[in-house]
C-alpha positions in Angstrom: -29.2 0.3 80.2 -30.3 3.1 77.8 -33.0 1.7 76.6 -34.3 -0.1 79.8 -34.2 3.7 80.9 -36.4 4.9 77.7 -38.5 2.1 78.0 -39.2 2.3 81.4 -39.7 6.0 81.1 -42.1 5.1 78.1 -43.7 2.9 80.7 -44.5 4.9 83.8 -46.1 7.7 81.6 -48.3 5.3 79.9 -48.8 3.6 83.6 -49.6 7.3 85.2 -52.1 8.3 82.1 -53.9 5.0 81.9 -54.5 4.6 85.5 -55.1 8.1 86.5 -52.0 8.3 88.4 -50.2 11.4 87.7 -49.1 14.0 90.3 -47.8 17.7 89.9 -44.3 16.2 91.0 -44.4 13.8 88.8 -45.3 16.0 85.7 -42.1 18.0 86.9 -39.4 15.4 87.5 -40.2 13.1 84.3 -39.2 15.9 82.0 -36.3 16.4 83.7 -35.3 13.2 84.2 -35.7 13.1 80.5 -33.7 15.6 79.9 -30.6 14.5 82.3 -30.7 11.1 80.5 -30.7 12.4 76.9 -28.1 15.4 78.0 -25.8 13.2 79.6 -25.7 10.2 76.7 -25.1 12.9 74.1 -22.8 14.6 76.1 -21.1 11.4 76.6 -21.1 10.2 73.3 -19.9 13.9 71.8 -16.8 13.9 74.2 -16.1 10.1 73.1 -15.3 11.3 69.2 -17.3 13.5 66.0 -16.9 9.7 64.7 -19.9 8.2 66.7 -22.5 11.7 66.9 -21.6 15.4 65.7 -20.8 17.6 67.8 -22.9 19.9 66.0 -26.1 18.1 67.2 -24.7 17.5 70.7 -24.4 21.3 70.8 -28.3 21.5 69.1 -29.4 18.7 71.4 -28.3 20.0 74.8 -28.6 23.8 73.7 -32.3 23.0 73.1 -32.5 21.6 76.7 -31.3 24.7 78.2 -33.4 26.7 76.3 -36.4 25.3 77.5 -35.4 24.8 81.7 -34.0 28.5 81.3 -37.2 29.9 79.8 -39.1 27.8 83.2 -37.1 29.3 85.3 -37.1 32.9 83.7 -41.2 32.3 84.2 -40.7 31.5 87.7 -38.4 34.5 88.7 -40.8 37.1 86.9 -43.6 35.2 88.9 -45.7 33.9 85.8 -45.1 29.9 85.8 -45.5 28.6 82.4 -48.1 25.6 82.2 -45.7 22.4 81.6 -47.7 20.8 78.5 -45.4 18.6 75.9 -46.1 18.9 72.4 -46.4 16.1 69.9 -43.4 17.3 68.0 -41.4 17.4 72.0 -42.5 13.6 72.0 -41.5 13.0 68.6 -38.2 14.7 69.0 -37.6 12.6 72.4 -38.0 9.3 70.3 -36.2 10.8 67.4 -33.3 11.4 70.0 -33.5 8.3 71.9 -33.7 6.2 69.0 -30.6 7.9 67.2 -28.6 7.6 70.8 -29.7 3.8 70.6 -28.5 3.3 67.0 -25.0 4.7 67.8 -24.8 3.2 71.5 -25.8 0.0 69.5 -23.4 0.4 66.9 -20.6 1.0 69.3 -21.2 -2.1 71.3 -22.0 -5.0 68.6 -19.4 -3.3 66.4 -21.4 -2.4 63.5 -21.9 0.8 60.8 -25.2 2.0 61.2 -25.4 3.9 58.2 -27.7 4.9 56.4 -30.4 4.8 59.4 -27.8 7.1 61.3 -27.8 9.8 58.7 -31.9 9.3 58.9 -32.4 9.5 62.5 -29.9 12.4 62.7 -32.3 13.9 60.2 -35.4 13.7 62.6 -33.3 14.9 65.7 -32.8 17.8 63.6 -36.1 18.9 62.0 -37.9 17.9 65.4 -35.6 19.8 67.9 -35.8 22.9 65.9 -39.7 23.0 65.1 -40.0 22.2 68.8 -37.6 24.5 70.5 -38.9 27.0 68.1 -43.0 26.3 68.9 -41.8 26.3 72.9 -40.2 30.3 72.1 -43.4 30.9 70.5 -45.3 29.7 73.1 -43.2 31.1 76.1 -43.0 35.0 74.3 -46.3 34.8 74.0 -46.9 33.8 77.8 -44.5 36.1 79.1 -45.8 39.2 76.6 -48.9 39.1 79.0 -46.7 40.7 82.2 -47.7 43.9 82.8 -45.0 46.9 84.0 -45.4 48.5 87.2 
């Protein structure tokens, strides 16, 4: 089922790019429906035991998320919407984490030891959720610096 979901989700954005098919709500619900499907497997599989995923990169994973929709909504409140624009390294990091997430949900259900590629993709998670959440603060400090006091 999770990787129906990633696929599928792989295959509307293609399907909206190619055929000119994107809307404003549809640029705002597929990232969030992004990140309710990643939060919630990670969650899911950090409650289930350290064994399977770290809690340390549940806590990275779904800290990153919040990060990023609190910033929007910061944006929103001080009346300055920030431009939702993925980066390559956001799209790299979504792979990176659905791919680990697959690996372990994989491993758990065909009964297998996915090392060393576990250890690998928990690598990328890594590297790619900080250099992203770190380019979005950037970004967003940046964006917001532009508000002028009254």
């Amino acid at each position: 089922i999770f990787v129906v979901a990633g696929v599928s989700d792989a295959v509307d954005g293609f399907l909206a790019k190619r055929f000119n098919m994107a809307s404003e709500l549809g640029a705002l619900l597929d990232p969030l429906a992004d990140k309710a499907l990643l939060v919630s497997v990670y969650v899911a599989l950090g409650i289930w035991g350290t064994d399977y995923v770290p809690r340390w990169i549940v806590i990275l994973v779904v800290s990153r998320d919040i990060m990023i929709v609190s910033a929007v909504i910061v944006s929103w409140l001080f009346d300055k919407p920030i431009p939702m624009k993925p980066l390559m390294v956001s799209k790299l990091n979504t792979v990176a984490q659905v791919a680990f997430a697959a690996l372990v949900l994989a491993s758990l259900g065909f009964n297998f030891k996915p090392a060393p590629y576990d250890v690998i993709l928990m690598g990328f998670v890594t590297v790619f959720t900080l250099v992203s959440v770190s380019l979005y603060l950037v970004e967003w400090v940046r964006h917001m610096s532009t508000i002028e006091a009254s």
